[in-house]
Structures are given as C-alpha cells and as structure tokens.
C-alpha positions in Angstrom: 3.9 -8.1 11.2 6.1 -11.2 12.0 6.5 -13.5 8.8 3.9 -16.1 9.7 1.8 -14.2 12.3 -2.0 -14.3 11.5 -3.2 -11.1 12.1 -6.8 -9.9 13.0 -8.7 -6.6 13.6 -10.8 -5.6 16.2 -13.7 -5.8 14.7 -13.1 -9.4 13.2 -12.3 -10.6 17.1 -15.8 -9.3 18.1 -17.3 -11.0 15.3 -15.4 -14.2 16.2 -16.5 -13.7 19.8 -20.2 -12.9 19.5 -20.1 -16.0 16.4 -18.4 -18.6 19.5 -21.0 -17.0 21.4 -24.0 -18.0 19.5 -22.3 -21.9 18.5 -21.9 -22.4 22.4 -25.8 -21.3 22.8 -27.0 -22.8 20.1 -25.2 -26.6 21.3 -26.4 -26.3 24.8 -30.0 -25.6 23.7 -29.5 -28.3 21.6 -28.7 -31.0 24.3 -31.4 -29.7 26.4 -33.9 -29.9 24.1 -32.2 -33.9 23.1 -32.3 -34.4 26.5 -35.8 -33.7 27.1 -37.5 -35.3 24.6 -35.6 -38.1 25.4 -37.6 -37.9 28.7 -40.7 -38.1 26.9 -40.3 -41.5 24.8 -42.3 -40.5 21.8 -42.3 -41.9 18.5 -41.2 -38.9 16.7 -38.3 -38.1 18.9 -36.0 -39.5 16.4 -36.6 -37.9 13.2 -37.1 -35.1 15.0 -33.8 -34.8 17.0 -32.4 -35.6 13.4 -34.1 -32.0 12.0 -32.8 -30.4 14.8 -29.3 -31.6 14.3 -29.4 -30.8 10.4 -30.5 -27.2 11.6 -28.4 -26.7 14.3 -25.1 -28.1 11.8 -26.5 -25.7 9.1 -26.6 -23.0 11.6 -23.2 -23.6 12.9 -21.8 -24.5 9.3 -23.0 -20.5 8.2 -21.5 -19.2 10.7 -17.8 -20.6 10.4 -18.5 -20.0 6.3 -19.2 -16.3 7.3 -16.4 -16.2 9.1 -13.8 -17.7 6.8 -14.8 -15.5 4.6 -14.4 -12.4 5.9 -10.9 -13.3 7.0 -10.1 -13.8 3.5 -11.7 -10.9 2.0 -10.0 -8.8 4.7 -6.4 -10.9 4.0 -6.9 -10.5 0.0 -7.5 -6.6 1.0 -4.1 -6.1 3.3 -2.2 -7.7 0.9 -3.2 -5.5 -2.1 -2.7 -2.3 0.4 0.8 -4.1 1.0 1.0 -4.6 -3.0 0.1 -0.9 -3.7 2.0 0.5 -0.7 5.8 -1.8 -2.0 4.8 -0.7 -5.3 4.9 3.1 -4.4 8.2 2.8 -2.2 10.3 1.0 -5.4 9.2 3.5 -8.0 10.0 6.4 -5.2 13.1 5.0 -5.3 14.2 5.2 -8.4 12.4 8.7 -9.1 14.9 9.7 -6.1 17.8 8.2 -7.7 17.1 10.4 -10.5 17.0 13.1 -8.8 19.9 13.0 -7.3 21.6 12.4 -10.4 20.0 15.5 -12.5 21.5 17.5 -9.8 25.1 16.2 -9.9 24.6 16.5 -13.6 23.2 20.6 -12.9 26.2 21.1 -10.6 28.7 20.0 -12.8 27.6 23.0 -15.2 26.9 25.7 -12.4 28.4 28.3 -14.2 26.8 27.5 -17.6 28.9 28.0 -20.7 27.5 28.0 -23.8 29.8 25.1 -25.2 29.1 22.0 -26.8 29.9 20.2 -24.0 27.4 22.1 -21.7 24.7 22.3 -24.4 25.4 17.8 -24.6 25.2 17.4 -21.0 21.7 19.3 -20.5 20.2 17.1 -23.9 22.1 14.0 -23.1 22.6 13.6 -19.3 19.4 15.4 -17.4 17.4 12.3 -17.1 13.4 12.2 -16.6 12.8 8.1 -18.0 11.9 7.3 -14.5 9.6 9.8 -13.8 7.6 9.1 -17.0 8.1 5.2 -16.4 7.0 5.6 -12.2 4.9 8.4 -12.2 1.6 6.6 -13.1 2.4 3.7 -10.7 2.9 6.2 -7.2 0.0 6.5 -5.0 -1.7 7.7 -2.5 0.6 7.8 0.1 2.3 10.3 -1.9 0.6 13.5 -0.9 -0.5 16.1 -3.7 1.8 18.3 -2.3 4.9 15.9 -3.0 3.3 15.2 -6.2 3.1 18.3 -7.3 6.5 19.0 -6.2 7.6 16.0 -8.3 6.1 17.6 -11.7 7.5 21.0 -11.0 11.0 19.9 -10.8 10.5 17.9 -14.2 8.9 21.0 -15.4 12.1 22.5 -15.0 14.2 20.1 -16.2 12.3 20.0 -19.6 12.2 23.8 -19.9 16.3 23.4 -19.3 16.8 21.0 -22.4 14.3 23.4 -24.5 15.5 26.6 -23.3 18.0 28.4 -25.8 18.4 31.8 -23.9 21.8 31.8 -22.9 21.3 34.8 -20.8 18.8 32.7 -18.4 20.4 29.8 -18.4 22.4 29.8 -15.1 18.9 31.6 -13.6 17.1 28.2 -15.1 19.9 25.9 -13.7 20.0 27.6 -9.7 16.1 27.1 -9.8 16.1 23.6 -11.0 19.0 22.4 -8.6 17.4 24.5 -5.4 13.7 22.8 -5.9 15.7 18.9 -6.9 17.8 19.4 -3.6 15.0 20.5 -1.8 12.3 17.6 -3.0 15.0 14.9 -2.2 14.6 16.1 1.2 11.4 15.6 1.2 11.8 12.4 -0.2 14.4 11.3 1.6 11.6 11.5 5.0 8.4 9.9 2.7 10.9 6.8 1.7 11.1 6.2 5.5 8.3 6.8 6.6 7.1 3.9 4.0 9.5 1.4 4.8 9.3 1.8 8.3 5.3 0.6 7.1 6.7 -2.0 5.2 8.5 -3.8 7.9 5.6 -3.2 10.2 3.8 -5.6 7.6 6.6 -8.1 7.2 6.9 -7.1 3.4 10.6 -5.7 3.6 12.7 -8.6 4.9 
C-alpha cells in the first residue's frame, strides 16, 4: 500500500454501501413525510416534524458512528499485523546473520584439530545471543517446520561447545555446517517472501 492510501476491504465497502443506502432512504422518507404534513396545516405539525428530525439525525448519526468505528478497529488491527509481521522480518534477520557467521566460523575449523585455538574458536566464536534474544519475538509466519529447523541447528551448535570427543568432532562440525547452510536457504526465500509483504503494506520504504 502507497504511503497515504486509505485502504478498505470488501466487506467494509458493502457496509458503507448498504449504510449510504439506508441515509439516502431514510432522508427522502423524511421529506415526504415533511412535505405532507405540511399539506395538512395541523397544529402539531411542528413538534412533530421536530421528533422526526431528532430521529432521523439519531439514526443517521449511528450509522456514520458504526462506521467510523469499524474502520478504526480494522486500521488498529492492520497495523498490529504490520507491527507483528516487521517485527518477525528484523529478528529473522539477524538470526540469519548469525547463521551465516557460525558457519564461516565451522569452516574455518573443517578439519578439527584438537588445539587451543580450535577448542577457543568453538567456546568463543559459535554465536547463538540472537537466537535466544529473537527467538521469542518470531511468529507465525515462520512455519513450524522453519522453526524447528531453527532449534536443531542451535541444538547442534550447543552440543559442539559441550562436546569433548575428539573422535566425533569433525562428524559434529559436517552436520552442523550442512543443516546452517541448508536453513539459510531457507531463509534466504522466507526473508523475501516477507519483505515483498512489507512493501505491499507501505511499511518498508
């Protein structure tokens, strides 16, 4: 949606339809019924052209209420989906980032060597701070199969920065780096796909 541009759904334009409708209904039946009693010169033609105003302005006075505030309950909803829906794509972003550092970080290693400096690189340089930091915040227009993705490829970079079995370790790092390269795939496609909704809605600019 263009910056500016007022947006409405279907069914709010049939409500505001039917609603300009009944108004139009409602003030010719009024001006009929004026005009005849008018015709009939009666004493009590003017109060009672008076109640009929107050009840035809009541009326018509609902109606635009009910209709201003639907559009704002409506609005007020889009822009919390929009809210949610920005919220998702930033923390995506920087779980992605991640990613795609643990896996520079896993290939600078591949072939393990149990050294000092490998053993400092897997404690000190395999981040997981933005999955524990974004993780709570993602929802659900990441799918439970992305999510659980997401957790198994920090399931393996924990059990790499407890692991002590040399013997495994290069098994451990192959398996980590495959599913990381694999998810940012995967991510790579879901981070479109979500800012190609965010434009539609005017909220990337």
């Amino acid at each position: 949606m263009i910056k500016g541009q007022v947006s409405i759904s279907f069914k709010a334009l049939i409500t505001l339809l039917l609603s300009v409708i009944v108004v139009c209904i409602l003030i010719f039946v009024s001006i009929f019924a004026v005009s005849e009693l008018l015709k009939t010169g009666a004493n009590w033609i003017d109060p009672s052209i008076g109640s009929l105003g107050n009840i035809i302005g009541g009326i018509i006075g609902g109606i635009v209420a009910y209709i201003v505030a639907s559009y704002q309950t409506n609005k007020a909803v889009e822009i919390q989906e929009q809210n949610a829906l920005r919220t998702t794509y930033t923390m995506l972003r920087l779980i992605r980032e991640e990613i795609n550092y643990n896996c520079l970080v896993l290939e600078s290693i591949t072939p393990f060597k149990d050294t000092e400096k490998h053993r400092d690189m897997i404690d000190r340089q395999l981040q997981n701070a933005q999955w524990f930091n974004c993780s709570p915040n993602l929802g659900p227009e990441i799918s439970d199969q992305t999510f659980l993705k997401l957790c198994d490829v920090y399931r393996h970079i924990g059990l790499l920065k407890t692991s002590q079995q040399h013997s495994e370790m290069d098994k451990l790092i192959a398996d980590a780096n495959d599913l990381s390269e694999t998810t940012l795939n995967e991510l790579d496609g879901i981070l479109d796909k979500l800012k190609t909704r965010l434009y539609s809605h005017g909220s990337i600019m």
